[in-house]
Every structure is written in structure tokens, then in C-alpha cells.
RODO-2510 file (C-alpha; in nm, 4 decimals, decimal comma):
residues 471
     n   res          X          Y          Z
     1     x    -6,7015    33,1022    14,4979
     2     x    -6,6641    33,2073    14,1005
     3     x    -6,7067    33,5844    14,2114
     4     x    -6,3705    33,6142    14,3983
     5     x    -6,1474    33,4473    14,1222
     6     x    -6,2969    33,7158    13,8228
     7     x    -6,2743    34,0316    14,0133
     8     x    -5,9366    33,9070    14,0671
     9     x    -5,8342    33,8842    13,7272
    10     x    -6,0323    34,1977    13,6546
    11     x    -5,7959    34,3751    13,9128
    12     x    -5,4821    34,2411    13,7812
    13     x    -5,5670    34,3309    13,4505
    14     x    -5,6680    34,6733    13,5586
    15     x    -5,3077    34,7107    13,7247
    16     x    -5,1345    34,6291    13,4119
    17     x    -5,3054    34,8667    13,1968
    18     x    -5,2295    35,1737    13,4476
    19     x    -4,8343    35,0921    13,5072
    20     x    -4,8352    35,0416    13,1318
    21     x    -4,7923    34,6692    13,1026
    22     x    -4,5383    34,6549    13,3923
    23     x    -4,6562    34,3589    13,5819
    24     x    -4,7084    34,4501    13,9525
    25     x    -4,5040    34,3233    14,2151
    26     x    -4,6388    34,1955    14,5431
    27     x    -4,6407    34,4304    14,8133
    28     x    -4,3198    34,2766    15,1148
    29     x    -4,4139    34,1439    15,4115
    30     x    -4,4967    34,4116    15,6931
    31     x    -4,2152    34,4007    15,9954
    32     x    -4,3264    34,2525    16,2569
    33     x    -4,4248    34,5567    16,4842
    34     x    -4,6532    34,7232    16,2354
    35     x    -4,8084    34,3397    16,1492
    36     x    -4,8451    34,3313    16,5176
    37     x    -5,0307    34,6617    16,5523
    38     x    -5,3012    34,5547    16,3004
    39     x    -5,4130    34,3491    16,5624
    40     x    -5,4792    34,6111    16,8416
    41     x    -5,8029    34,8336    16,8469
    42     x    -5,7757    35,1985    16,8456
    43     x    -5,9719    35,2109    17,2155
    44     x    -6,2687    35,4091    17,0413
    45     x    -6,5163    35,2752    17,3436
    46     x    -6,2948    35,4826    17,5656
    47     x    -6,4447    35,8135    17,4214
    48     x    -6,6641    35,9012    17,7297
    49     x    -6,5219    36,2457    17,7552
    50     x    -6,6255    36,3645    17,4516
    51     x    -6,3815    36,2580    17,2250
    52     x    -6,0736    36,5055    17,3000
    53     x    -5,7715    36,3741    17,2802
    54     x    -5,6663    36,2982    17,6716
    55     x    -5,3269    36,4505    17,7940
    56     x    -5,1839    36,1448    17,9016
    57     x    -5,1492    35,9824    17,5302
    58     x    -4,8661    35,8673    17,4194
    59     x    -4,7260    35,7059    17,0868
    60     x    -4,8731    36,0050    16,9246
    61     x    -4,8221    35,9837    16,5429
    62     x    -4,9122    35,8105    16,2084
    63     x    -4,7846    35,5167    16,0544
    64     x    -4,7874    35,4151    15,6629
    65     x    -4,9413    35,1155    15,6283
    66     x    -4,9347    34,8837    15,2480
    67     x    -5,2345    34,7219    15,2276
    68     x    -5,3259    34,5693    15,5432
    69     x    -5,5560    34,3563    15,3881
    70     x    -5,2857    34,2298    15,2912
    71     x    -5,1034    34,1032    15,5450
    72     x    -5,3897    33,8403    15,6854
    73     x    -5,3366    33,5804    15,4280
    74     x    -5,1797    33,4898    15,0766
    75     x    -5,4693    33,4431    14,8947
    76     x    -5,4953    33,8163    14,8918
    77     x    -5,1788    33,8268    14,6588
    78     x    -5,4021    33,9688    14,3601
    79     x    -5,5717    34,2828    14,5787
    80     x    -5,2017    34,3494    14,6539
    81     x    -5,1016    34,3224    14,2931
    82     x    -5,3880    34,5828    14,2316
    83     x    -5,3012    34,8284    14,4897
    84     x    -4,9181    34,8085    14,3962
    85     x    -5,0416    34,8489    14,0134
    86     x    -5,2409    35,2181    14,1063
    87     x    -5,5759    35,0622    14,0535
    88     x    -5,6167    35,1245    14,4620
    89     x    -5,3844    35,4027    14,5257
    90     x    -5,5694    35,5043    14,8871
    91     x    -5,6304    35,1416    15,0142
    92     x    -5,2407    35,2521    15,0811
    93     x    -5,3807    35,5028    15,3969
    94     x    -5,2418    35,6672    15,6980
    95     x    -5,4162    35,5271    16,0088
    96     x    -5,3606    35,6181    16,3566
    97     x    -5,1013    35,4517    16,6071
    98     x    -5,3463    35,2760    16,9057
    99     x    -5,2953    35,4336    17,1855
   100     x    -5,4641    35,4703    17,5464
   101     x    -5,7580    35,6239    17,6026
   102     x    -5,7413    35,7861    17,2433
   103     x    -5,5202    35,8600    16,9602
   104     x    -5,4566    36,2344    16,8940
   105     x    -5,6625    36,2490    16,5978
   106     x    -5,9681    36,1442    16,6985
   107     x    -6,2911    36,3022    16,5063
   108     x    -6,6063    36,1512    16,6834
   109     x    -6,7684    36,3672    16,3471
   110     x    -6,6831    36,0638    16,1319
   111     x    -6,8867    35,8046    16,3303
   112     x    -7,1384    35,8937    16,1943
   113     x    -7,3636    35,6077    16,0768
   114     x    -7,6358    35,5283    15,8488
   115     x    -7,9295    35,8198    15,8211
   116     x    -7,6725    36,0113    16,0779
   117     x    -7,6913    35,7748    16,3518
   118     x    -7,3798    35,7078    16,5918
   119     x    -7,1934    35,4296    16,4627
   120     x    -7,0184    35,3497    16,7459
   121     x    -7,1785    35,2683    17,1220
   122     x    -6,9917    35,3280    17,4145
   123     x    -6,9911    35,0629    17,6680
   124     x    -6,8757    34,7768    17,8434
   125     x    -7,1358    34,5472    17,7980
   126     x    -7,3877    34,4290    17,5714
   127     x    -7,6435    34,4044    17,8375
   128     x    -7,7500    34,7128    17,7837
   129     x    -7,8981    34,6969    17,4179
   130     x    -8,2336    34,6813    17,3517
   131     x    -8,3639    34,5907    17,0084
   132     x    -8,4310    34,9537    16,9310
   133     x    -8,0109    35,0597    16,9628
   134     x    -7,9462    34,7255    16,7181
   135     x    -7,6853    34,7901    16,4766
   136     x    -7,3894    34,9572    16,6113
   137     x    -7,0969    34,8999    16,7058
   138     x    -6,9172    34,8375    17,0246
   139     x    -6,5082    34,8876    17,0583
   140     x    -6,3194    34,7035    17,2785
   141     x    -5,9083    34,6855    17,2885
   142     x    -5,7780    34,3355    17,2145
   143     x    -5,6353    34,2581    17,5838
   144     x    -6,0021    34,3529    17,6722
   145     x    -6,1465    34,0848    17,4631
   146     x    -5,8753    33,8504    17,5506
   147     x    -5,9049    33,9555    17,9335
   148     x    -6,3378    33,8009    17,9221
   149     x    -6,2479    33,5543    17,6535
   150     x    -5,8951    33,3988    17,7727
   151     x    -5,9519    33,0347    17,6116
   152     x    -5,9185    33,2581    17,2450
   153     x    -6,1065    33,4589    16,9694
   154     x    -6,2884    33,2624    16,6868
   155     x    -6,0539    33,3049    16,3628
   156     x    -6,3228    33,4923    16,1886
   157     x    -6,3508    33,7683    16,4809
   158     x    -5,9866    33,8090    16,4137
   159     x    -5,9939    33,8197    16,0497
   160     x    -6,2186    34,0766    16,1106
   161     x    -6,0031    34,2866    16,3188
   162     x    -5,6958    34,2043    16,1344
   163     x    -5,8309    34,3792    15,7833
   164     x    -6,0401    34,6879    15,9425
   165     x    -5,7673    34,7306    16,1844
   166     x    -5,9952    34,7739    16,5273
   167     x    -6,1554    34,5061    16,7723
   168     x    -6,4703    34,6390    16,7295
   169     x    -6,8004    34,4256    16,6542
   170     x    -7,1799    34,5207    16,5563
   171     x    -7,4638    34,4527    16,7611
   172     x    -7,7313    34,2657    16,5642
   173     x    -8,1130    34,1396    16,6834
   174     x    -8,0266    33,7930    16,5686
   175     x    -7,7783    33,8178    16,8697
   176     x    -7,9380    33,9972    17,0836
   177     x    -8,2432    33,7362    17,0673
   178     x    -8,0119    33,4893    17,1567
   179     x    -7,9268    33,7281    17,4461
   180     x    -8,2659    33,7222    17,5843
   181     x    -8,3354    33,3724    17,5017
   182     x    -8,0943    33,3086    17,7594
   183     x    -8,1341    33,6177    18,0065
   184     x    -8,5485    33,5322    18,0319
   185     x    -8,4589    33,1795    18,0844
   186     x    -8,2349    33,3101    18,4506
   187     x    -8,5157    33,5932    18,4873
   188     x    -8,8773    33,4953    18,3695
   189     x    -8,9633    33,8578    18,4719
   190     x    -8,7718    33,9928    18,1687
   191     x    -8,9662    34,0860    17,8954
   192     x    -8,8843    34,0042    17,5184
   193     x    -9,0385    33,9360    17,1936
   194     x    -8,9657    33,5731    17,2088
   195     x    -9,2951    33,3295    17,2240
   196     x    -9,0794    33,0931    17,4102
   197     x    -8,6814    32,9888    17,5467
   198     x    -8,4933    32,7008    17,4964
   199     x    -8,2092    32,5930    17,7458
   200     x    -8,0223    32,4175    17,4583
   201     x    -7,9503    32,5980    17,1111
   202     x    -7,7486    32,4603    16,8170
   203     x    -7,6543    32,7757    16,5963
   204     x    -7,6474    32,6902    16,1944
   205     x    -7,6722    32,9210    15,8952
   206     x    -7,4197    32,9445    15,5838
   207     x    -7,0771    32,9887    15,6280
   208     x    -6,9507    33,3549    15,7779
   209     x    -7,2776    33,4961    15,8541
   210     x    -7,1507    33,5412    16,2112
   211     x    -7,2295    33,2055    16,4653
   212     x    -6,8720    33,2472    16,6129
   213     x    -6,8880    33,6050    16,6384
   214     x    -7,2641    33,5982    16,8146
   215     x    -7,1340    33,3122    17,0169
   216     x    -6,8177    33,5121    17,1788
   217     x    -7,0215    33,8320    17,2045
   218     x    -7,2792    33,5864    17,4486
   219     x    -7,0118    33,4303    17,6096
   220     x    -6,8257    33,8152    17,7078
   221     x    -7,1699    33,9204    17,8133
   222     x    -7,2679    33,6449    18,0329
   223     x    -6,9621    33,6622    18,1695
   224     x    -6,9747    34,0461    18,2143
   225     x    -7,3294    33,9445    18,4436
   226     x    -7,1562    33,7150    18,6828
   227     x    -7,2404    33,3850    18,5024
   228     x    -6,9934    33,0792    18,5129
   229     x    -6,9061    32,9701    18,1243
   230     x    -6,7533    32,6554    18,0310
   231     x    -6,6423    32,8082    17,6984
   232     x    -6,4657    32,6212    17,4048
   233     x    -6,3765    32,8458    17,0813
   234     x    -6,2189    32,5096    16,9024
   235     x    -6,4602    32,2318    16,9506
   236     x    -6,2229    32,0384    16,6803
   237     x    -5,9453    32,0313    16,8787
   238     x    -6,1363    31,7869    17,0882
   239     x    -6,0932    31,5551    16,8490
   240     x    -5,8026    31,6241    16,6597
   241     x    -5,4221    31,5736    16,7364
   242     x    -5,2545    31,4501    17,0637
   243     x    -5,2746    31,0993    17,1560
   244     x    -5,5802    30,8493    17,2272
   245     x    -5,5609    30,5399    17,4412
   246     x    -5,8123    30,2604    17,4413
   247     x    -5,9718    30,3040    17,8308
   248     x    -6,0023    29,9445    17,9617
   249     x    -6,3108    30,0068    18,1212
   250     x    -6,5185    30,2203    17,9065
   251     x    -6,4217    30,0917    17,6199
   252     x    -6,3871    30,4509    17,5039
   253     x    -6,0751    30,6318    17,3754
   254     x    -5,8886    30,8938    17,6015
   255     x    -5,7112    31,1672    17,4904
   256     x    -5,5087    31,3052    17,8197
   257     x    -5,3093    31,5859    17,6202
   258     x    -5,6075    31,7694    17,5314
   259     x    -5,8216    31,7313    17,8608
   260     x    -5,5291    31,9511    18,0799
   261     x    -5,5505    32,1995    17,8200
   262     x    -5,9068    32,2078    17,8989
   263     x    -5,8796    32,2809    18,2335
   264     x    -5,5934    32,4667    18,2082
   265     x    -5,8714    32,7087    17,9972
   266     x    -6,1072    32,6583    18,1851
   267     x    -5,9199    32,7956    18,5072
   268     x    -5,8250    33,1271    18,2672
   269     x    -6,0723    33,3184    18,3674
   270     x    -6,2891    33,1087    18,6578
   271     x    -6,0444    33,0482    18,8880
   272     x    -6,1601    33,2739    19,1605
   273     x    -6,5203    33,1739    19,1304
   274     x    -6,3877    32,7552    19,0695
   275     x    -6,1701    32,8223    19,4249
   276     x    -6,5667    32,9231    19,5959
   277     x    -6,7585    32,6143    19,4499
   278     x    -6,7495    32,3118    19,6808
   279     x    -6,7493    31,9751    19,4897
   280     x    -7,0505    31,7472    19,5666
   281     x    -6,9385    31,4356    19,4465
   282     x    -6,7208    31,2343    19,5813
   283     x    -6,6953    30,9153    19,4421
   284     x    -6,3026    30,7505    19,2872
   285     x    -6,1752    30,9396    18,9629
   286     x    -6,1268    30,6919    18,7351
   287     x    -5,7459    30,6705    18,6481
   288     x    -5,6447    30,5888    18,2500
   289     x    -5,3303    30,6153    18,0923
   290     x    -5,1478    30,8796    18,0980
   291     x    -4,9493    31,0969    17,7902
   292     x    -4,6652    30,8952    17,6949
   293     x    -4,6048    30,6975    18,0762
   294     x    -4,8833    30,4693    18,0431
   295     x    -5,0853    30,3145    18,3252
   296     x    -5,0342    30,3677    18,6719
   297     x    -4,9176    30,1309    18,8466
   298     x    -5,0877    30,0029    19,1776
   299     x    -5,3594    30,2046    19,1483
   300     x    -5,6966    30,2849    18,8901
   301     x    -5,9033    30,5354    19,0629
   302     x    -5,7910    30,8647    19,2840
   303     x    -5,9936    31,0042    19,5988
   304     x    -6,0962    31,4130    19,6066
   305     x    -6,1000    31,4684    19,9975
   306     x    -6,3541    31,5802    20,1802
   307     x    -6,3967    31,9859    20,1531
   308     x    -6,2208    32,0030    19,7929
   309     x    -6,3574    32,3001    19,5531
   310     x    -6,3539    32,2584    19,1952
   311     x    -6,0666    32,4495    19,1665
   312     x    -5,8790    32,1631    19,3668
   313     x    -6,0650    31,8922    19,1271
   314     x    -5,9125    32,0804    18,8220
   315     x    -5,5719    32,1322    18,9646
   316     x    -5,5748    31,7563    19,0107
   317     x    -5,6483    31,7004    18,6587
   318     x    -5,3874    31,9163    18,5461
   319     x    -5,1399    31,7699    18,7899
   320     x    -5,1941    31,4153    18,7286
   321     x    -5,2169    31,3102    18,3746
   322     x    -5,3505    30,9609    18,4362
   323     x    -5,6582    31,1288    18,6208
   324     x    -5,6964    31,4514    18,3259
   325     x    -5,9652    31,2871    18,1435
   326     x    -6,1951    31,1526    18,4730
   327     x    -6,1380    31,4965    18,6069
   328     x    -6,2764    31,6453    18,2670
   329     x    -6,5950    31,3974    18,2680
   330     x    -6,6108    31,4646    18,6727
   331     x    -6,6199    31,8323    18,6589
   332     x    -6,9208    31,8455    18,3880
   333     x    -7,1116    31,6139    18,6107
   334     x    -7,0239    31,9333    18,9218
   335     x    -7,1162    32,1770    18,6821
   336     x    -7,4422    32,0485    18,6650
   337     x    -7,5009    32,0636    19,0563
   338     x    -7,3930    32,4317    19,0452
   339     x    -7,6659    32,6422    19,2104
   340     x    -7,5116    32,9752    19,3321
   341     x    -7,4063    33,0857    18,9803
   342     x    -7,5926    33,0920    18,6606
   343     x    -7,3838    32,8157    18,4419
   344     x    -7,3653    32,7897    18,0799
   345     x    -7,1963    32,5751    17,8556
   346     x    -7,1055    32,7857    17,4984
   347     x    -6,9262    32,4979    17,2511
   348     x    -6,8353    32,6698    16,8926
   349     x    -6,7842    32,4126    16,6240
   350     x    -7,0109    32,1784    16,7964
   351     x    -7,0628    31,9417    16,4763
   352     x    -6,7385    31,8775    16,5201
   353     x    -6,8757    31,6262    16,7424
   354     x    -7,0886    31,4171    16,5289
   355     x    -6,9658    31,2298    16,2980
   356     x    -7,1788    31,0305    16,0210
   357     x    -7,1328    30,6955    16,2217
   358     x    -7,3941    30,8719    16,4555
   359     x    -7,6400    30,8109    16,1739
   360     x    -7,5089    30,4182    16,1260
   361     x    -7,6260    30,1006    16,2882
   362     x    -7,3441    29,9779    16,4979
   363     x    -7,0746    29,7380    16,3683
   364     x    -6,9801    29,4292    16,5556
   365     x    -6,6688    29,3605    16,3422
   366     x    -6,4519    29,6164    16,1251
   367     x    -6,1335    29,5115    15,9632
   368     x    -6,0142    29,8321    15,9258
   369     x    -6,1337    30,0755    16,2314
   370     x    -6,1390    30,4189    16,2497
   371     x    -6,1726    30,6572    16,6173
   372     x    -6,5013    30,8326    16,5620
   373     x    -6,6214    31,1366    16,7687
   374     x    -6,9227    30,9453    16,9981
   375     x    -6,5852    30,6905    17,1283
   376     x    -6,3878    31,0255    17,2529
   377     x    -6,4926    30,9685    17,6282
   378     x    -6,5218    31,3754    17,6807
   379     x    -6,7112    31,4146    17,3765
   380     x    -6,9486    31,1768    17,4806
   381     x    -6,9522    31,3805    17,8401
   382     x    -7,0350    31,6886    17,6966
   383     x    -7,2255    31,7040    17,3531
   384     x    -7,5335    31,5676    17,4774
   385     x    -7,7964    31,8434    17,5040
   386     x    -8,0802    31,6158    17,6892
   387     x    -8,0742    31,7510    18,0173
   388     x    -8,1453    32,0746    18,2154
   389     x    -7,8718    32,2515    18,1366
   390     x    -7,8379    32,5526    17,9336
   391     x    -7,6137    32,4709    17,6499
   392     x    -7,5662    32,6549    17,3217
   393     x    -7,3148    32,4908    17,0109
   394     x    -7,2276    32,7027    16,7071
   395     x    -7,1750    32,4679    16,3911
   396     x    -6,8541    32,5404    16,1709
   397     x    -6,8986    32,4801    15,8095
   398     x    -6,5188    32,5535    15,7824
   399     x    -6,4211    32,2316    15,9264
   400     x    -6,4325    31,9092    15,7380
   401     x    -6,7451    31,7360    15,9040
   402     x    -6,9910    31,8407    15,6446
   403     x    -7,3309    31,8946    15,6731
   404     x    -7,5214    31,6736    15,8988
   405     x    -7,9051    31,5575    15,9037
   406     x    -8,1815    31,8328    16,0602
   407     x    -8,2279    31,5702    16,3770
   408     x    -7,9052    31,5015    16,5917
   409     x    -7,8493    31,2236    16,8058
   410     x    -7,8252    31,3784    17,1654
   411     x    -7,9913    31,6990    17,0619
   412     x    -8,3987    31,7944    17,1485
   413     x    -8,6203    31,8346    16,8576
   414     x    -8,6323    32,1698    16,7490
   415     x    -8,2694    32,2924    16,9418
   416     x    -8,1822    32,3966    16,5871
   417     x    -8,1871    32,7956    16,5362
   418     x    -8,0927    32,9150    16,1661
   419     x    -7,8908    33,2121    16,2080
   420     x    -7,9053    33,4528    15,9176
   421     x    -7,6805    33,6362    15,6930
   422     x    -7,6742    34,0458    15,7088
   423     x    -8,0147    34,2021    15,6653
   424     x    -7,9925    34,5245    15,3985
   425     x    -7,9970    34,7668    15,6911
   426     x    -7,7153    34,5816    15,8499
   427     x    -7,4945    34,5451    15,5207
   428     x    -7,5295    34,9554    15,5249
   429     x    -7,4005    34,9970    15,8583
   430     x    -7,1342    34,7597    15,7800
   431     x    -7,0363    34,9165    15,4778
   432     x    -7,0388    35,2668    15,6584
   433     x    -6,8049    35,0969    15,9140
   434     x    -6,5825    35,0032    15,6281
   435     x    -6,5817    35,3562    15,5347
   436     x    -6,4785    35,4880    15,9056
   437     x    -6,1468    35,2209    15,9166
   438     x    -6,0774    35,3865    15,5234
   439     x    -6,1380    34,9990    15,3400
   440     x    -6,3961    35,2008    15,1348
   441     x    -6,2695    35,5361    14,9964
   442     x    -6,5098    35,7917    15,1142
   443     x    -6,4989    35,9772    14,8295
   444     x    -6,6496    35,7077    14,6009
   445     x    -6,9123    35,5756    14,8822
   446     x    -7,2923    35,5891    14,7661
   447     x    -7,5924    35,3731    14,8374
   448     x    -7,5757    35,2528    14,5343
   449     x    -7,2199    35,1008    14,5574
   450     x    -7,3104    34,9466    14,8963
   451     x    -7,6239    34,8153    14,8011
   452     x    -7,3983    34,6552    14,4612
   453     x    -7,1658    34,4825    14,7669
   454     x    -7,4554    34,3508    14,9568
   455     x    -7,6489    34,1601    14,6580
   456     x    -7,3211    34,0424    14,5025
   457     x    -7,2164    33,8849    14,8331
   458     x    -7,5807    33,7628    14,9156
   459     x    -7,5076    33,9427    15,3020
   460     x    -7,2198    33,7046    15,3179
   461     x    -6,9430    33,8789    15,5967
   462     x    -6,6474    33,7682    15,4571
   463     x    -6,7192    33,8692    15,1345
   464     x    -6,8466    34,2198    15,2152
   465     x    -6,5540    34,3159    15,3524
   466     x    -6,3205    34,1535    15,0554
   467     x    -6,5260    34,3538    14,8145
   468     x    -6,5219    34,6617    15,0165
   469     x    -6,1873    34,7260    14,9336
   470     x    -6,2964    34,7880    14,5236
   471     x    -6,5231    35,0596    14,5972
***
């Protein structure tokens, strides 16, 4: 965290000396249409032809863009200072309009990757990668990712395509055993280099070495085979925000506001499949208070008549506010009678979920009480990983929780899989990635300079691709 803060000092000092004591100004505010076009990728995975230019592009052109980098956050004031100052005169670089299938300039000669080896794969899936093609990297436009992945894009996928202005992401063999883990578990017959599966995995590692990221890319490509995903990119908001009301008969707390916006997600992109599932319970949903109305009156459970789908169970929930939350813990009970579609349950900032109470011997009296994670009645639906189900959680060292202890309450022994930071042969692709999208001048690119990036950040993402940009 000390290595940021110096080379930031080190830049602004560098940008005084070359404007001859002038202190640099911060670079303004992009308008909104450029800031808005950082976000979209280039559609590089569209190159099937051969990379020429297609006749029916449009929005041919360039556009001058100041520091892009720039524009994701204020805590890159100083890099802006620096490239204002003419300490990065070139991070300042033209870079094509997006446009569909390809922009004019297109030169598949410069995706070229480490030892010459295409840096980019074209495809629509990342069921086709074997271990051999690891480490490329696969383009898709934003409404593609948002079209498979409708409930949202971790914050660090986006930060990633914000600053190297295209939606594209690298296939590594940490993910792609993760993959298999879960492909061998639906088809023994596959084979992989895996001495054994588990249906539940809880990702860990340090912070930004890519659980989010491998999470997303597993939930677009079991998605992309046909498989039903209850998917949820902000485990936090779970607990956080919205209102929670002591439930009478569990004893739990309900929080009604967030369980429709769970089905409302969860409907994104199932709906068609959700409209084909019949439900197989039928049994009262429990009826609790609803957001801001209270309790119903004259009633305290709801009937699902006979023949309902699960799309009808959700629409109830969403419909009927005193009957959200039942419907939330009602449809993960369904899930888990599914048998004509794969279903898998992908939570990212699972620890969210836990709190340190999970470790503490319960409390008869408190004087001054506090709503922890295990009395959320969905939580306590859905983060238990002792069943049959597959289930995979990505921890989030972003969020406040903390670190927890190696064995979790309502997680098997041994769920725990350490994902790692980026080997040395990834960091090089990465870096020659940086080079393609112009973060790293091309002129001052070496192995040595790379390699310099990858032991000073430890293989840390994030930081990688901050110091990229002083190459």
C-alpha cells in the first residue's frame, strides 16, 4: 500500500521539473458521451472475417481521449497531474470509436501476444478452452456481457474495462479448473487433471487477484451451456440497507425491499426457462410484513395453486410484498428439486454472510443488540453449503467483514479453494495486453520493464495495470 503513494510523489515531482516549476493542473472531467464510450468494447471477438474492416461500419473516426485512466476515480488525481505535466505525453492517445462488427482501423498484426502468439481468441464461449489455449483473451461488447450477466458486472471487471477501454478478459487455468471442476461434476465422462470435484467451492486469495472476475466468466459460461444460475454479483446487499422487520414466527429478521429485487434479478435472464419449471411444493407461503404497510391483515400464509411454475411463484413474490421474503426462502427450496436443468448457485462476496457472532456462543440477554447476518431469514436460506447442491461463493476482501477463521459454520471441510495471484507467464500476457489498448507505450515495452511491474506488484491485478501506465 506504501508503493502507490511514492510513485505518486515521484510523478508529481517529475511533472514539475518538465513544465519548469509550473504546478500541473488536473486534467477536466470528460463529457459525458466520451466518459460513456470508455465503457463499450471495441467488438474485437467479431473479427471472424479476417479482420477487414466490414462495409456496414459506421461512426468511423478517432476520438482524443485525456487520460482515461483518469476518469474511473479521484484517487488517480496525481497520474493526471503527471500526464498534464509532460511526464506521460502518449498516455494522452488516439483510440478508435467502437463500432459494429469492427472499427475501420483494425490491425489484427498488433495482437500479437507473448513469443508471437494471438492475443486475442475469437469466440463466444469459454467452453471451448482447453488448458493448452490458457492465456488469452476473449472480447465481448458490454451489452453482450450484460445480455448473460443481467443481475450486473463485479466492480473490478468494470474497472478493468473502464481504464483499458475494451470488455475483454483473459482466460487463466485457475479458472478454467474451476470450469471443469464443475463441468466433470454434470459429465463424469469428461476428462481433466483434477484428482477429484467438489459440488460446493468457497473462492479466497488476496485482494484483486481475480475471484469476481473467474466467478462471472463461470457464471456466462454455464449459462452459455444451458445451465440455470441463481447468480448474485453483491452478496452485501443482502445485508445492507432497506428495512428489516422482526418475523413473529421465526424469530428471524426480514428484509422485503431486497428479496423483490432478488427475484426481480433473478427473472433477468431465466424467465423463459422459470415459465417451463413446474413448482413441487405446495405448502402456505408464509406472509411477514411488508415494506412500509406492515402486516396483513386477516391473513399469514398465501396458497400457490395447483399447476403454478416458478415463474408464477416469483411473480407472486414480486407482486405481494408481505409474501417477497417466503417466496425467496420457497424458491431455493424448488431449486433444489430441479432435475431437467443443471442448477447452480454462484454467490460473490459470500463472507458477507458470516459474521464473527458465527464463531460466538449464543447470548440469552444483550442490552444493546445488533442484526447479525445468520438472523437475515434469506441468508440463513441460502449460505449453507451442506447439501447436494452445487454452490460456489467468491469472498470479497473489499468489504468490511474481515477475514474469517479457515472452518465456516455451514461450509464442508475442505470447500475452501485459494485462488492465486498472476503467474509470470500471465503478468506477460497482461502486460502485452496493456500494450495493445496503448496503457504501455510500445516504444518503451521490454521484458525487463514488465517483469519490473510484475515483482513490484507481487501479480497483484489492480496494481499491474496502475503501474502500467509509467512504462
Amino acid at each position: 500500500m506504501l508503493l502507490r503513494p511514492l510513485l505518486r510523489r515521484g510523478a508529481a515531482a517529475a511533472a514539475a521539473v518538465s513544465s519548469g516549476g509550473a504546478r500541473a493542473t488536473a486534467l477536466p472531467d470528460p463529457p459525458a458521451a466520451l466518459a460513456s464510450l470508455l465503457l463499450a468494447s471495441r467488438s474485437y471477438a467479431k473479427a471472424k472475417g479476417g479482420g477487414k474492416p466490414a462495409s456496414s461500419t459506421s461512426n468511423r473516426g478517432k476520438v482524443r481521449a485525456k487520460d482515461p485512466r483518469g476518469v474511473a476515480s479521484a484517487d488517480d488525481a496525481a497520474g493526471a497531474n503527471f500526464s498534464a505535466g509532460g511526464g506521460g505525453d502518449d498516455i494522452d492517445t488516439e483510440f478508435e470509436l467502437p463500432t459494429d462488427p469492427l472499427p475501420p482501423t483494425y490491425d489484427p498484426a498488433l495482437d500479437v501476444g507473448p513469443g508471437g502468439r494471438p492475443l486475442f481468441a475469437f469466440t463466444d464461449t469459454f467452453g471451448s478452452f482447453a488448458h493448452r489455449d490458457a492465456n488469452v483473451y476473449v472480447d465481448f461488447t458490454l451489452d453482450e456481457w450484460n445480455a448473460v450477466l443481467p443481475e450486473g458486472l463485479p466492480a473490478g471487471m468494470m474497472k478493468e474495462f473502464q481504464e483499458t477501454r475494451r470488455c475483454a478478459v483473459m482466460v487463466r487455468k485457475s479458472f478454467l479448473d474451476l470450469r471443469d471442476n464443475f463441468r466433470r461434476i454434470v459429465d463424469p465422462a469428461v476428462t481433466t487433471k483434477l484428482k477429484d470435484t467438489k459440488k460446493q467451492i468457497v473462492l479466497d486469495g488476496p485482494r484483486s487477484c481475480g475471484k469476481s472476475i473467474a466467478l462471472a466468466m463461470l457464471v456466462h459460461w454455464a449459462r452459455t451451456e444451458g445451465w440455470l444460475v441463481f447468480y448474485v454479483p453483491q452478496g452485501k446487499d443482502w445485508t445492507h440497507g432497506g428495512f428489516f422487520y422482526r418475523n413473529t414466527y421465526s424469530d428471524f429478521f426480514d428484509t422485503p425491499l431486497q428479496a423483490a429485487k432478488i427475484l426481480q434479478d433473478f427473472l433477468k435472464y431465466n424467465e423463459t426457462r422459470l415459465q417451463q419449471l413446474p413448482c413441487q411444493i405446495f405448502e402456505p407461503i408464509p406472509l411477514g410484513e411488508g415494506a412500509g404497510v406492515g402486516m396483513m391483515k386477516g391473513a399469514d400464509t398465501m396458497e400457490m395453486p395447483e399447476g403454478s411454475t416458478l415463474y408464477d411463484l416469483i411473480q407472486t413474490g414480486i407482486t405481494h410484498t408481505h409474501a417477497s421474503v417466503g417466496v425467496v426462502v420457497r424458491l431455493r427450496k424448488e431449486l433444489s428439486l430441479v432435475k431437467d436443468v443443471v442448477v447452480l448457485f454462484a454467490i460473490d462476496q459470500y463472507n458477507s454472510w458470516f459474521t464473527f457472532s458465527d464463531f460466538q456462543e449464543p447470548v440469552t440477554v444483550r442490552s444493546c443488540r445488533s442484526i447479525h447476518a445468520k438472523e437475515l431469514t434469506m441468508v440463513n436460506a441460502y449460505r449453507s453449503m451442506l447439501h447436494n447442491d452445487m454452490m460456489v461463493g467468491a469472498f470479497s476482501h473489499s468489504t468490511a467483514v474481515g477475514k474469517l477463521r479457515q472452518e465456516l459454520p455451514d461450509v464442508p471441510s475442505g470447500a475452501r479453494l485459494m485462488f492465486p495471484r498472476y503467474t509470470l507467464d500471465e503478468a506477460e500476457t497482461v502486460c502485452h495486453y496493456y500494450m495493445r489498448q496503448k496503457i504501455i507505450r510500445r516504444e518503451n515495452f521490454s521484458e525487463e520493464k514488465w517483469k519490473k511491474i510484475y515483482y513490484l506488484s507481487n501479480g497483484n491485478a489492480a496494481e499491474m495495470r496502475w503501474l502500467a501506465a509509467f512504462v
